[in-house]
N, CA, C and O of each residue as an XYZ file, in Angstrom:
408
protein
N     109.885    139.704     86.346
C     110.447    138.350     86.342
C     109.400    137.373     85.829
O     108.189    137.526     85.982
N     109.863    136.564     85.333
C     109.388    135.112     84.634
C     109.153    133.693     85.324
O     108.449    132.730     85.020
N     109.950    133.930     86.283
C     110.057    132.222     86.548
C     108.999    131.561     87.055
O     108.113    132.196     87.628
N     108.944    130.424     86.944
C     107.806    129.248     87.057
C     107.365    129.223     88.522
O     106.235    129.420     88.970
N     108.656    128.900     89.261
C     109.164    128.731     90.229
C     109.948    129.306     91.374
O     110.987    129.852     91.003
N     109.662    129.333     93.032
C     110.850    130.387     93.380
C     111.123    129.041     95.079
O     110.687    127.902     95.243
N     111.550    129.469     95.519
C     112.243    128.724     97.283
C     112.436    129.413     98.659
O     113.062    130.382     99.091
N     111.448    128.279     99.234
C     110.923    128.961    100.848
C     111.990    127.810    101.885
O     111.930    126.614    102.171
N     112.887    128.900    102.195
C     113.970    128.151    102.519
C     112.721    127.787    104.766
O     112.005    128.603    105.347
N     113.104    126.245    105.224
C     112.277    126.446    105.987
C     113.726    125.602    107.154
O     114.768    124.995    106.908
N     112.871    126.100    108.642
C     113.432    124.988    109.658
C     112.749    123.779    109.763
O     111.522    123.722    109.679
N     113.490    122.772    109.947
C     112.454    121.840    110.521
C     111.443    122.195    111.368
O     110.320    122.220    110.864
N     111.579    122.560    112.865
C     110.383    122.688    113.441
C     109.117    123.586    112.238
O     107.962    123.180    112.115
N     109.714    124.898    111.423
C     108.750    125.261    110.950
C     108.154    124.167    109.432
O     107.061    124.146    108.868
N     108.907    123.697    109.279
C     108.552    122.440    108.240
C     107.156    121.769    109.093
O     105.986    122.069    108.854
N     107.575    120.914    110.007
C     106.063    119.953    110.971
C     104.888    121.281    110.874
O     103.853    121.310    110.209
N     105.235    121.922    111.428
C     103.881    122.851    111.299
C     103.089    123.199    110.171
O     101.862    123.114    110.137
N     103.841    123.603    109.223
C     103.711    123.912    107.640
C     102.856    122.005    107.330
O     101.698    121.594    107.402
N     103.405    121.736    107.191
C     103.036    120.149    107.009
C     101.518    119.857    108.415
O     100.382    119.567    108.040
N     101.762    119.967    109.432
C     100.233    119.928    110.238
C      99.248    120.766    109.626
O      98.241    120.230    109.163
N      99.431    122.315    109.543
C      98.525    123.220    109.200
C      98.419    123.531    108.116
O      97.582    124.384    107.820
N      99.131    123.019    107.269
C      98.575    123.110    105.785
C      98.852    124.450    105.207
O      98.635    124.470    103.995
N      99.317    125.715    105.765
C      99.642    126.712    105.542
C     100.939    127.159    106.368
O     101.189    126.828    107.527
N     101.878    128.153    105.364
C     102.488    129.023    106.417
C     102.809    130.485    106.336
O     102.848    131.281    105.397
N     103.057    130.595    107.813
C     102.192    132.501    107.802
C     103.721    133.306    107.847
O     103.766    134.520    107.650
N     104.793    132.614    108.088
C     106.095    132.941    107.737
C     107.143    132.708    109.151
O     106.912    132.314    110.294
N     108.321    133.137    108.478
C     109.521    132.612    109.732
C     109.502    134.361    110.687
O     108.874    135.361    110.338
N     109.963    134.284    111.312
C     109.636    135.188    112.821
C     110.303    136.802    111.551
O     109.700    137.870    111.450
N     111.166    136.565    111.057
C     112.047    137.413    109.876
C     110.884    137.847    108.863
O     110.616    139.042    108.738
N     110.244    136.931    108.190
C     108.974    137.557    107.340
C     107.976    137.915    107.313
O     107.281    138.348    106.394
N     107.662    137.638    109.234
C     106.567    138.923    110.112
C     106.819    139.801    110.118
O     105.924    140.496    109.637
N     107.907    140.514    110.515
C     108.737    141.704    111.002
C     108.812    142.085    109.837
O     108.841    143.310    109.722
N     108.860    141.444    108.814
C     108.896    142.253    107.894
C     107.620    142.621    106.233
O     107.776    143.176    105.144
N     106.463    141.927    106.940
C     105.301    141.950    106.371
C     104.959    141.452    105.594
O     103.851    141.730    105.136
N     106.033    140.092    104.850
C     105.889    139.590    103.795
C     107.026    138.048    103.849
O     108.167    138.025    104.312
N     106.278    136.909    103.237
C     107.070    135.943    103.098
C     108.078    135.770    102.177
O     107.754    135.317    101.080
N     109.523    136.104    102.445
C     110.559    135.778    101.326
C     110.713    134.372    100.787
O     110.472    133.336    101.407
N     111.098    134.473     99.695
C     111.583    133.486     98.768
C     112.227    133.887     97.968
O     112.136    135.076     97.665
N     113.501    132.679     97.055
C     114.070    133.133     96.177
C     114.030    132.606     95.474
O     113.491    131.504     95.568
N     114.662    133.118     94.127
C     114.144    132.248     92.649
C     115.341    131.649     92.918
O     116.183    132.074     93.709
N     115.435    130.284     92.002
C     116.670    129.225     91.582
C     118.152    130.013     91.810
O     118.832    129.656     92.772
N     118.539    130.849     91.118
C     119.344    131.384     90.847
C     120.061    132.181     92.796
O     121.190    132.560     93.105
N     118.916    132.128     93.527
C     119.150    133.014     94.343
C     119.339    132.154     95.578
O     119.787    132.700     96.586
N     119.128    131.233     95.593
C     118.954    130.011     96.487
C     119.953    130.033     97.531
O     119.827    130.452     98.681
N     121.182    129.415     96.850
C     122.297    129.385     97.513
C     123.077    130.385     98.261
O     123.880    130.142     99.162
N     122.784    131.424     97.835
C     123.277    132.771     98.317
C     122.511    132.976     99.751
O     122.956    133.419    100.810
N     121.107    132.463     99.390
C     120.443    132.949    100.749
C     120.628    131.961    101.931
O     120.560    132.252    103.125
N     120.922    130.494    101.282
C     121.305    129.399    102.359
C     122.588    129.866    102.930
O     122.568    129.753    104.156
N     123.994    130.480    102.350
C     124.634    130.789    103.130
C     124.452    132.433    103.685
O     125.324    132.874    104.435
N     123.620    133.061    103.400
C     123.692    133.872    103.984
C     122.916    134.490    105.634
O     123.205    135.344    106.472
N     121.659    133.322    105.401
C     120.984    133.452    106.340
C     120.303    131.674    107.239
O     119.352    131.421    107.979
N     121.649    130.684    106.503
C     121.242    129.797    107.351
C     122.086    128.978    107.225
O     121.926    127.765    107.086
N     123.684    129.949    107.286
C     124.609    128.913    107.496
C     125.205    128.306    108.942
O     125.221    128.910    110.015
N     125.712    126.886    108.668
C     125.559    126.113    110.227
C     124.642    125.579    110.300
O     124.713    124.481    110.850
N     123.642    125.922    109.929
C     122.187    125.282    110.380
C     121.725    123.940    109.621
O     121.351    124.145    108.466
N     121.685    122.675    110.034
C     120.955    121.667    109.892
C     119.711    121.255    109.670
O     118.685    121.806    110.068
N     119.801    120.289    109.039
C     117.545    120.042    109.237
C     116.784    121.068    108.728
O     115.748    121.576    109.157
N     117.695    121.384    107.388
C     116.723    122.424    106.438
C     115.782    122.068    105.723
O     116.001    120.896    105.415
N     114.441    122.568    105.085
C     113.730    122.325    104.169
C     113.820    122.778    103.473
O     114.139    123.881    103.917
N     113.786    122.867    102.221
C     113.832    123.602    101.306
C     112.195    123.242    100.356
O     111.882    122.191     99.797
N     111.466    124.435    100.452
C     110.224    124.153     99.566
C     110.236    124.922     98.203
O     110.566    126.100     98.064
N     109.748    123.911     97.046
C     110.187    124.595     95.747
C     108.388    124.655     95.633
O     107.563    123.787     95.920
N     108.217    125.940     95.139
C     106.904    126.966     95.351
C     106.087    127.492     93.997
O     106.446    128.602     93.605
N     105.188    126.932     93.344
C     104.673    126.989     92.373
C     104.460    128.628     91.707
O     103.563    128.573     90.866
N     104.827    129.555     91.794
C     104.605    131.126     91.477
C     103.357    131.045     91.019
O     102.944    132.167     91.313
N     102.412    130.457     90.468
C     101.299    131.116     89.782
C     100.228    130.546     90.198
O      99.226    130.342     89.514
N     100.417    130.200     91.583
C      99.312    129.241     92.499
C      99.042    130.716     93.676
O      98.184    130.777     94.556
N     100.138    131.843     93.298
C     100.183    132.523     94.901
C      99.880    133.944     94.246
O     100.211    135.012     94.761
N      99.147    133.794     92.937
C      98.448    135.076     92.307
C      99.312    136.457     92.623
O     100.524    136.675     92.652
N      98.190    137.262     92.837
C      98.342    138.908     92.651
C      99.614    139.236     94.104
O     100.562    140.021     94.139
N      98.923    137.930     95.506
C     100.322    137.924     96.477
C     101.289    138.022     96.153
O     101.859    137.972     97.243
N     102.175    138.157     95.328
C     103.545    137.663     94.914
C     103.809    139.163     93.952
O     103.129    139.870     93.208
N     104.851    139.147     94.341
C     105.310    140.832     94.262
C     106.781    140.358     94.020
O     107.212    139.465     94.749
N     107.730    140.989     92.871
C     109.242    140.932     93.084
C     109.459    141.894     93.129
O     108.752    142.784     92.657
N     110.668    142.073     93.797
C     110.899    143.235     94.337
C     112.814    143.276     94.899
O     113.561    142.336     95.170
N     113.073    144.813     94.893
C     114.435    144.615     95.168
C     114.601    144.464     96.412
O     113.877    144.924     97.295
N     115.916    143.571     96.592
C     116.340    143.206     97.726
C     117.797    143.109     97.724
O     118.197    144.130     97.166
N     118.820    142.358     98.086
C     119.927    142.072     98.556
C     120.373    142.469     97.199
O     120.104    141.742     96.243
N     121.414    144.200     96.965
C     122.311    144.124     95.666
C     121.500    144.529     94.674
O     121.801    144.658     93.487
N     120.484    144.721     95.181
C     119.817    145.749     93.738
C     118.250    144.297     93.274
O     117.123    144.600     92.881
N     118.746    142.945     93.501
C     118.493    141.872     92.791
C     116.869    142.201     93.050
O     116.517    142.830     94.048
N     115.862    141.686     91.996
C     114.563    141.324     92.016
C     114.191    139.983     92.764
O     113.938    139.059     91.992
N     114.109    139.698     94.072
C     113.065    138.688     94.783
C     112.167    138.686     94.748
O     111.658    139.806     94.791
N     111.317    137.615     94.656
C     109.870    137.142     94.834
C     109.545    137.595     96.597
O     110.445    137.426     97.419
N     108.434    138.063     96.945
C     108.060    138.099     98.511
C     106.371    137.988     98.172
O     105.678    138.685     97.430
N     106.063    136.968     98.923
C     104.927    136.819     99.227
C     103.858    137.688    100.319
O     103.931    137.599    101.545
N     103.041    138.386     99.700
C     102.303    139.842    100.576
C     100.922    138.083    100.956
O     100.093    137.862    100.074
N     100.932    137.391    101.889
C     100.169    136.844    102.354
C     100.575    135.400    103.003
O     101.776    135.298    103.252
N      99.436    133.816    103.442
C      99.784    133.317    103.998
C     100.288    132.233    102.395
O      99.668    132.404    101.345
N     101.558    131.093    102.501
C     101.868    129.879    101.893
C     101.407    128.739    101.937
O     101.851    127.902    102.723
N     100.171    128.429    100.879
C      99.248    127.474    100.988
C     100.009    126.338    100.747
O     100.802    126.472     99.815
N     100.007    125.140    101.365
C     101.234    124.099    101.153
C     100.410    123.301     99.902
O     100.663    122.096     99.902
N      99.571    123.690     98.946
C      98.819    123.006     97.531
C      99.687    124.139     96.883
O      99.484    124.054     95.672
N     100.662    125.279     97.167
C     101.484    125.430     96.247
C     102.898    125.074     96.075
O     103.652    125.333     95.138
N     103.063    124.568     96.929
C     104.411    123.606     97.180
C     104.380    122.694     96.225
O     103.213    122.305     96.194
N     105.219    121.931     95.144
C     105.546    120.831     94.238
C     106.537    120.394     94.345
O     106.912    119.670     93.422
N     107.280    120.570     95.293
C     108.803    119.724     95.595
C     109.585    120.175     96.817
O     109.658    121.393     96.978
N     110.213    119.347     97.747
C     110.941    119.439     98.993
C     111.871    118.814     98.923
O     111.767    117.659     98.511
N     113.134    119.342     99.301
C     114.475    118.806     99.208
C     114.627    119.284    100.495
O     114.268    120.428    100.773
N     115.352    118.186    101.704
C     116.030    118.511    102.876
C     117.270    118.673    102.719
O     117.871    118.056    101.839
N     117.949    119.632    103.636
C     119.337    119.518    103.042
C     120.056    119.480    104.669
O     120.165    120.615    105.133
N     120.497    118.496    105.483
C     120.921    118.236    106.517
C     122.674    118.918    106.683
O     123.308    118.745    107.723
């Protein structure tokens, strides 16, 4: 994959923290599973309803890909599709844009 760009879909509470500590080490889902997900543009919406529908007081962080080096691995996931997963912690100096979506 190519893209510039990929999306760290967040909660609020984990938003304040991310925003206090300047890093994040992932949602309780991308411990368990050894790596921080994200999805590219294209994949976005699929994952908001699939894993955070109902839910309010979203963040949505749009994630620089080439700030998070050799970490960043795509890989198959949901349907065969190539996701981005981050093998480390999300330095918030690679973050370049936040959209809440209430």
């Amino acid at each position: 994959m190519n893209a510039a760009t990929a999306f760290k879909v967040l909660t609020a509470p984990q938003w304040t923290d991310f925003e206090r500590e300047r890093v994040f080490r992932g949602a309780p889902v991308d411990i368990a599973d050894g790596y921080i997900h994200l999805s590219a543009a294209d994949q976005l919406e699929a994952t908001l309803e699939k894993h955070f529908a109902g839910q309010s007081g979203l963040v949505v962080a749009e994630v620089d890909l080439a700030a998070l080096g050799d970490a960043l691995r795509w890989e198959e996931a949901r349907g065969g599709a190539l996701f981005p997963h981050l093998y480390g912690e999300l330095p918030m100096t690679a973050v370049i844009g936040v959209t809440r979506r209430d």
